[in-house]
C-alpha angles and dihedrals in degrees: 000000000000115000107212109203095219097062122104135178128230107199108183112183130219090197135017110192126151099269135307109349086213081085089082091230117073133138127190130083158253122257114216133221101281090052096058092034078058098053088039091055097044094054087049103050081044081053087234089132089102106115124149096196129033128183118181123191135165111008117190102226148359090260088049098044092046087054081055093051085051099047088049085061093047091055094041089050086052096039115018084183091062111140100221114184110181127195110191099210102206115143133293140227085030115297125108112239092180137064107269084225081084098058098080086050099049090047087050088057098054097084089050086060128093082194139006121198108195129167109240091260094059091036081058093053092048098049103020093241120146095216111215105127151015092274100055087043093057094049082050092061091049094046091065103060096038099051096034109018087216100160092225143030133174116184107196121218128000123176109216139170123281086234096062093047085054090066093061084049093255113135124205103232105221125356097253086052108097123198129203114207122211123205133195138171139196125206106234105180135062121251091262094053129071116269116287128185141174105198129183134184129214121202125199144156119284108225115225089229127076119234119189120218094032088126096050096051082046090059101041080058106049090053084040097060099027124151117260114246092226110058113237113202080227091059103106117252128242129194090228110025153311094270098048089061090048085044096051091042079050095058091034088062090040098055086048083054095054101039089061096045091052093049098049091039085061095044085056092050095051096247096311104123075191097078093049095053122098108240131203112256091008105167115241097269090052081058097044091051099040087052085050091063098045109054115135129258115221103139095050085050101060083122096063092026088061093030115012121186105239101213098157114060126212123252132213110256 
């Protein structure tokens, strides 16, 4: 990955609060809609709405996110060229966490998108796909870019059967060994043409802890690593896509993350794997100390964030 030293990121926050609020204690706030529309406005005037790249994530509200609609056609009228990467932060394993008021906005904005990266209970809000197979991943997919033409879509992570991965030639190693699949898809005709896709798929270990912010950091680098819009005969060249290599530097960095984070959890637990796993029914100390020990650790993994190691290769879908 190539740093260039002119590039700067502008990070405007729709909250500010003191840390996950999965803690249990938190305190902060929200800002509503005329406070974003305020700090929107004010770049703009400043003509500081240049941004090449934007990538949106949990917004708390439907007047918030619509300022945010708003503010994504101001940059795409400033800049048509405008990478825009959107994660609809929604809920997971099903169960809603904002308010639903959100989910026509966040289906008016998928057109807006050059990717979305949803988890698959989100990808199921958004198409209406009840997601259990390969088969109802892969309509999915297709969903996306039928309903929505958004070019590109990654949904994160899917658990499905052993038996489906099979199919795809991926083998689980031992039964108490779990994968997550990633899928992603890429639009390949114009509107006038019939659909063309070109779709992948990405399996890896599913770790027994829980480790919260995985899907933000997804998100940051798949912006981060996304494929120019205009080929250069130096991008590297994959065998499915484009989106399948970002994807696949995306898990790679991940994996490093996570790596880093485990071994110093445990360090931190003094070897008992026990004490890092989330429990049914846990009070609210046992949380607290359990996230403590979790948190990632992103600054301590610059190495696998600028080169990470692939280990795990897309497949075609």
């Amino acid at each position: 990955m190539t740093v260039l030293a002119d590039k700067r990121v502008l990070s405007v926050q729709s909250h500010v609060v003191s840390g996950f609020v999965g803690y249990g204690r938190w305190g902060g706030s929200k800002f509503d809609a005329a406070h974003l529309e305020d700090v929107f406005s004010a770049l703009d005037a400043n003509g500081l709405l240049r941004q090449s790249h934007l990538l949106t994530g949990y917004v708390p509200g439907a007047d918030a996110l619509s300022v945010v609609a708003r503010t994504v056609d101001r940059l795409r009228a400033i800049n048509p060229n405008l990478v825009y990467v959107l994660d609809p932060v929604m809920g997971d394993d099903g169960r809603i966490y904002v308010s639903e008021s959100v989910i026509p906005i966040y289906k008016s904005l998928m057109p807006k998108a050059t990717c979305a990266t949803p988890n698959y209970f989100e990808a199921e809000l958004l198409t209406d796909v009840k997601i259990l197979d390969l088969a109802s991943l892969r309509l999915a997919l297709r969903t996306f870019h039928e309903r929505y033409r958004i070019p590109n879509v990654v949904i994160s992570a899917v658990s499905l059967p052993a038996s489906e991965l099979a199919q795809l030639g991926i083998t689980v190693v031992s039964p108490t060994s779990r994968l997550l699949f990633c899928a992603g898809s890429t639009l390949l005709s114009s509107p006038s043409e019939p659909l063309k896709t070109v779709s992948f798929g990405i399996a890896f270990p599913e770790l027994a802890e829980h480790y919260e912010g995985v899907g933000d950091v997804f998100s940051s680098l798949i912006l981060a690593r996304f494929p120019s819009l205009v080929p250069s005969p130096t991008d590297p060249v994959h065998p499915i896509s484009p989106l399948a290599n970002t994807a696949e530097m995306a898990i790679g960095t991940l994996q490093g993350v996570l790596e880093h984070t485990r071994a110093h959890a445990l360090k931190l637990a003094k070897g008992r794997p026990d004490l890092i796993m989330m429990k049914e029914g846990e009070g609210v100390e046992e949380r607290v100390r359990r996230l403590r020990m979790v948190e990632l650790r992103l600054v301590q993994s610059q190495k696998e964030i600028l080169n990470p190691e692939i280990r795990y290769r897309a497949v075609m879908l």
